[in-house]
C-alpha positions as CSV (number, residue, x, y, z in Angstrom):
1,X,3.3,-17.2,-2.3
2,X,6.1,-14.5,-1.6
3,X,5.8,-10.6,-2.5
4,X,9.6,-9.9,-2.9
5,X,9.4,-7.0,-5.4
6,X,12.3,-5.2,-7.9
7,X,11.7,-1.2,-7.8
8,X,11.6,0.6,-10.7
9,X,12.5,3.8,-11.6
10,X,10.4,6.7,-11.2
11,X,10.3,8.0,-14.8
12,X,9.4,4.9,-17.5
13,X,10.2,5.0,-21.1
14,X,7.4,6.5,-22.8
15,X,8.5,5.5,-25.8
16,X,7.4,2.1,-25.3
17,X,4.5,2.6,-28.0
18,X,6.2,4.9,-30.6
19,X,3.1,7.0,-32.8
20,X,0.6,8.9,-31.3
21,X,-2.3,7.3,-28.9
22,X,-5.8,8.7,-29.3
23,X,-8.7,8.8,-27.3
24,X,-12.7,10.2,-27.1
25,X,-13.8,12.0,-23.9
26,X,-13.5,10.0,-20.4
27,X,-11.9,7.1,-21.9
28,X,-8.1,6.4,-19.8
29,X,-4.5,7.2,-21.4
30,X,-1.7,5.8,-20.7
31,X,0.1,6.9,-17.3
32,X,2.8,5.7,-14.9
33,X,0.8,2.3,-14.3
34,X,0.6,1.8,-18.1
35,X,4.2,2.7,-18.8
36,X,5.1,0.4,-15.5
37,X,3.2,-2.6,-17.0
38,X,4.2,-2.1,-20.2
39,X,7.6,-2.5,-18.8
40,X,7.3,-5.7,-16.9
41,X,5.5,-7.0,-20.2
42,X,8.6,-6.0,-22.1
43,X,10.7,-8.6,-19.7
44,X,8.2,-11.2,-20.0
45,X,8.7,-14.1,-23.0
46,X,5.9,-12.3,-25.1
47,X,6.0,-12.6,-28.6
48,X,4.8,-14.6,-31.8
49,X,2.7,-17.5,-30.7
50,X,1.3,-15.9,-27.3
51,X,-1.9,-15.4,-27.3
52,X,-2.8,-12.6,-24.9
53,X,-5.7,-10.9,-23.1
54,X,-5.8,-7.2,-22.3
55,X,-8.5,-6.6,-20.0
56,X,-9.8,-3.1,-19.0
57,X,-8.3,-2.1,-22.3
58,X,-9.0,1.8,-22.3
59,X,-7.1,3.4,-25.3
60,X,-5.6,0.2,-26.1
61,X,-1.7,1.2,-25.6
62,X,-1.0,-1.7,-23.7
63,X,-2.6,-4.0,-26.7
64,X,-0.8,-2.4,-29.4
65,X,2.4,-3.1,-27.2
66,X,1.6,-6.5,-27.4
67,X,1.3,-6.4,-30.8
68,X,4.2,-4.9,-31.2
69,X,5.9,-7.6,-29.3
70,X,4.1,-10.0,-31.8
71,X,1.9,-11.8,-29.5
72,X,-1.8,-12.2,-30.7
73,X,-3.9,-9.8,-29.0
74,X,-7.5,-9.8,-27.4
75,X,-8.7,-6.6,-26.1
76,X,-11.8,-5.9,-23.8
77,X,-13.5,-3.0,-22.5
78,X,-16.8,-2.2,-21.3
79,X,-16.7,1.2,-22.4
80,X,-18.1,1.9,-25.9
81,X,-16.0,5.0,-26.2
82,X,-13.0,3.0,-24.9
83,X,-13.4,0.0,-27.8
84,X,-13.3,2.9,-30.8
85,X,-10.5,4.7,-29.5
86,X,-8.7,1.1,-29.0
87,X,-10.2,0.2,-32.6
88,X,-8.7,3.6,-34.3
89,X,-5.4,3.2,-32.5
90,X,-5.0,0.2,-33.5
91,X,-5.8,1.3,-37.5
92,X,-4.1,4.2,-36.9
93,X,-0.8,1.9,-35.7
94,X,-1.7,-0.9,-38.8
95,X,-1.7,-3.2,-36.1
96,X,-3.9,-6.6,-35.7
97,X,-6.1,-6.3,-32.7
98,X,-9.0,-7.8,-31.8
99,X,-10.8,-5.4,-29.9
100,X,-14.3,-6.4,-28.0
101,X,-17.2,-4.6,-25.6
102,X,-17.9,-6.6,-23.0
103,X,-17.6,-6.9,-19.4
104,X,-14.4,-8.2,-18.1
105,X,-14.3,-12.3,-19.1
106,X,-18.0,-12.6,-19.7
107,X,-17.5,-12.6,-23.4
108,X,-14.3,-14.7,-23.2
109,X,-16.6,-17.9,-22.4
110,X,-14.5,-21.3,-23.3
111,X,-11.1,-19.2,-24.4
112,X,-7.7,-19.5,-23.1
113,X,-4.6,-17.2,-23.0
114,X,-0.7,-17.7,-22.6
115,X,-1.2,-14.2,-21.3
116,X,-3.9,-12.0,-19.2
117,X,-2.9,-8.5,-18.6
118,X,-5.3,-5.6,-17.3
119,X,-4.5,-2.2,-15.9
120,X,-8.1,-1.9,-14.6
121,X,-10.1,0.7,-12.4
122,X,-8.4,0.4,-9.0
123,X,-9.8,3.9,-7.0
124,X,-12.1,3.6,-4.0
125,X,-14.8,5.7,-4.3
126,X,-17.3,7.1,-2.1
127,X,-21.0,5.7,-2.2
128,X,-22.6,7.9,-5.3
129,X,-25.1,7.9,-7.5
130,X,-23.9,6.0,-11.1
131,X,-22.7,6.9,-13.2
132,X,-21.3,10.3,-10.9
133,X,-19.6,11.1,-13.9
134,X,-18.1,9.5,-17.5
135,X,-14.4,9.7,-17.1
136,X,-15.0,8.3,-13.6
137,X,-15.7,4.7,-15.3
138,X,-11.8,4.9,-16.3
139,X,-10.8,4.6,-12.2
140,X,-13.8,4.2,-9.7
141,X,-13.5,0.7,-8.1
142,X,-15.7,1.0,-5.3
143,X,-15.2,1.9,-1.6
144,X,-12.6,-0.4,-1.5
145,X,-11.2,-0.2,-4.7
146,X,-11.6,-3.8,-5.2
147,X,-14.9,-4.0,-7.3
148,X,-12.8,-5.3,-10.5
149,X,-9.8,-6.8,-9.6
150,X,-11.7,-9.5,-7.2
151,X,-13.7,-10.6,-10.7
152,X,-10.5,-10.5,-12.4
153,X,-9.0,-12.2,-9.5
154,X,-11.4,-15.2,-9.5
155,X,-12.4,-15.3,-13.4
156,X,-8.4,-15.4,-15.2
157,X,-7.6,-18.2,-13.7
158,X,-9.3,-20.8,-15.6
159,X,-9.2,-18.5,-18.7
160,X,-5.3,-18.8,-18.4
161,X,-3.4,-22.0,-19.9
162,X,-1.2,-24.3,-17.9
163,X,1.9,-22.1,-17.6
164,X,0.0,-19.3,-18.4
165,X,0.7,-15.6,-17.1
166,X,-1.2,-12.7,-15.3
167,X,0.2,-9.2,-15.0
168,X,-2.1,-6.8,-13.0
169,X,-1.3,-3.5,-12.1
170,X,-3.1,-1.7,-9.1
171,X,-2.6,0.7,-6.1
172,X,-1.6,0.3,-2.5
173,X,-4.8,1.7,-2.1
174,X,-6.4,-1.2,-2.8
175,X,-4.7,-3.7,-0.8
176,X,-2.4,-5.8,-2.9
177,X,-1.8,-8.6,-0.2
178,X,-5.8,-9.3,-0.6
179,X,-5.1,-9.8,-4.4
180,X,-1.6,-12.4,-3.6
181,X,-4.0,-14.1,-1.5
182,X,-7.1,-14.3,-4.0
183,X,-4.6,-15.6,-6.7
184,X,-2.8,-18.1,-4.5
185,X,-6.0,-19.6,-3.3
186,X,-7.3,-19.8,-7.1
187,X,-3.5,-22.0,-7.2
188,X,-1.6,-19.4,-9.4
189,X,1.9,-18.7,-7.8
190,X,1.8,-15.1,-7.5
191,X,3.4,-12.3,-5.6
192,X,4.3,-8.3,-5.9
193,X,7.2,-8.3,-9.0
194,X,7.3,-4.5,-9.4
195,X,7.1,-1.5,-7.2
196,X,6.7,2.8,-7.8
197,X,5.8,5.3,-5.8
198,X,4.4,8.3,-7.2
199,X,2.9,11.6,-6.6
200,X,-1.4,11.5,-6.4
201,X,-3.2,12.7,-8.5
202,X,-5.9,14.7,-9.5
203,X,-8.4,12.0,-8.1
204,X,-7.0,10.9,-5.5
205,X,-5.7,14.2,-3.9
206,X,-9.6,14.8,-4.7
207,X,-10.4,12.6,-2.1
208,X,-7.5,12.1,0.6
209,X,-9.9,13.6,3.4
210,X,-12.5,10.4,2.7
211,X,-9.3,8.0,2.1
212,X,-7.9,8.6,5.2
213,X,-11.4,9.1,7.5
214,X,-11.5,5.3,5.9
215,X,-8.0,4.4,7.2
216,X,-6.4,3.7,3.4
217,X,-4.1,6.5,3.7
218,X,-2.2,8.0,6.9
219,X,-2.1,11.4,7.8
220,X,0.5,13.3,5.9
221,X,1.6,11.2,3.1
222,X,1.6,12.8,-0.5
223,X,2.5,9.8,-2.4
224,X,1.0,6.3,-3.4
225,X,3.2,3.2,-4.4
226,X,2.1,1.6,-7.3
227,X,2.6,-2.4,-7.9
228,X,2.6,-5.2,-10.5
229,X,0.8,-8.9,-9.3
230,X,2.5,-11.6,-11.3
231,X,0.8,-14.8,-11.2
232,X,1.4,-17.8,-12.9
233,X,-0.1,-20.7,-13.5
234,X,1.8,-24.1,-13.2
């Protein structure tokens, strides 16, 4: 395992799913960590014959650029609001997608991918009563921001094919060297491919006195890198 890195620029092509992307009430559109792993999908060999896995879905953009790339495309999301605005998207776009509800690969029983890409909830969150609130479904990972990716982390392994790929975007927040190790022991060769820093956010910024009383951030920082895990499967 290794986590040697490229940087990549601040501002990322929007433009990486031309048309307009819709979505109902507390479901997640795309951001800097869509438009960064849309990017790093854009380098990958993705294209007609790969069959690919968007987990954590949301709006679907990252499915529809897929598509676009001409893969076949499985989408999952948990959210019910989530799978129509994925679904509409997808009609609005005349795009083939496949979109199911379900949590994570529990509905993906006895499938394999070329390709398993997720931009999934990744925020540590303080202890409260669920759901706190709707749109907090579309980021709360737990205290530790690890609630997802360490099911994600032990279940797309075996759903990926021999060669098979894994993109999976998260924060430093959320301790990316714990998600190198968790693939590498599960015998994918993975490390950190892709690196940005940006400004927090609403939610974050929310919450940097309880971040930092935890020790995830240091005193005085306004910024949080973002990074890409790519894993593969020999």
């Amino acid at each position: 395992m290794t986590t040697s890195a490229t940087s990549v620029p601040g501002t990322l092509d929007q433009a990486l799913w031309p048309g307009r992307i819709v979505r109902l009430p507390g479901v997640y559109g795309p951001q800097e960590d869509s438009f960064m792993l849309a990017a790093a999908m854009s380098r990958e060999d993705i294209g007609p014959g790969t069959e690919l896995l968007d987990l954590c879905t949301g709006s679907g953009a990252l499915a529809l650029h897929a598509a676009r790339l001409g893969a076949r495309v499985t989408a999952v999301d948990i959210s019910r609001r989530a799978v129509a605005s994925a679904r509409l998207n997808a009609a609005m776009a005349r795009l083939p997608l496949a979109v199911h509800r379900g949590d994570l690969m529990s509905g993906m029983a006895g499938r394999s991918f070329d390709v398993i890409v997720s931009n999934p909830p990744y925020v540590p969150a303080p202890a409260v009563p669920w759901p706190r609130r709707r749109s907090g479904l579309a980021w709360d990972a737990g205290s530790d921001g690890r609630s997802l990716l360490d099911v994600i982390c032990e279940a797309a392994p075996a759903a990926l094919r021999p060669g098979g790929l894994l993109l999976l975007v998260h924060s430093e927040l959320s301790r990316p060297e714990e998600t190198v190790r968790r693939l590498g022991r599960a015998g994918l060769q993975a490390s950190v491919s892709d690196r940005m820093t940006i400004p927090f956010g609403p939610v974050t910024r929310e919450r940097l006195p309880w971040l930092r009383d935890r020790g995830l951030l240091p005193s005085g920082r306004d910024r949080e890198e973002l990074v890409i895990i790519r894993a593969r499967r020999m």
